[in-house]
N, C-alpha and C positions, 0 to 999 in steps of 0.2 A: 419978945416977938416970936422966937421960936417955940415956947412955951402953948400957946396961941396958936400955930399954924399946926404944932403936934396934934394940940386937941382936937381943930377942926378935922384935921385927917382920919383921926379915929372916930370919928363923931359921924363923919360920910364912908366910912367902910362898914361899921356898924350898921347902918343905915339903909347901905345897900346889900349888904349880906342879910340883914332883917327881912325887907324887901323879898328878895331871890326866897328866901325862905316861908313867906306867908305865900307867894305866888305858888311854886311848889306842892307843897300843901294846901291848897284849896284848887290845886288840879288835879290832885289825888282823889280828895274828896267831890270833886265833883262828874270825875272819869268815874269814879265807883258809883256814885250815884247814876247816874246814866245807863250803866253795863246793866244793875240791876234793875234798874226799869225797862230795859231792853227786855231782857230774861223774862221778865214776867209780862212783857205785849206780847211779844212772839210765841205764836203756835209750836208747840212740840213738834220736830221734823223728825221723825223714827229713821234713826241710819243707817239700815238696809234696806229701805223701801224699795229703791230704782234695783231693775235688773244690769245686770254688771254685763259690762258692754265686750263683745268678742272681738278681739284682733283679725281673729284669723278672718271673719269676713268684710275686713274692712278692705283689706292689702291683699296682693297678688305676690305670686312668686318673686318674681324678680325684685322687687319694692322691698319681699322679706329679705333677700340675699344679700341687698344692695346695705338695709342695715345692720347684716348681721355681720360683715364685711367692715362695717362701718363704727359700729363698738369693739370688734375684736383689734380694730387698728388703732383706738384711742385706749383703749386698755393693754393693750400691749398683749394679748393672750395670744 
């Protein structure tokens, strides 16, 4: 009987570690497959197209003070 109940156990860990394992591997394979058709739909976006955006006219003085005041206090400087 225990003979029997051993077997079954390794028979269902096998089984599901098998499992976990084709699952895995065919989410691999099929995330790759994906990314690479992604790649090749998508338009080339050149990465310094956009002009880089100014602080300074975004914020006013007091706004800059406020966090400069504000990382010198969490950084300890």
């Amino acid at each position: 009987m225990d003979n029997n109940l051993l077997t079954e156990a390794i028979n269902l860990t096998l089984f599901g570690m098998g499992f976990v394992f084709v699952f895995l591997a065919l989410m691999v394979v099929l995330t790759s497959f994906m990314s690479s058709s992604v790649l090749k739909l998508q338009p080339l976006v050149p990465g310094n197209s956009a002009a880089p955006i100014q602080a300074d006219n975004l914020i006013d003085e007091d706004t800059r003070s406020i966090i400069e005041k504000a990382i010198k206090l969490h950084t300890g400087a």
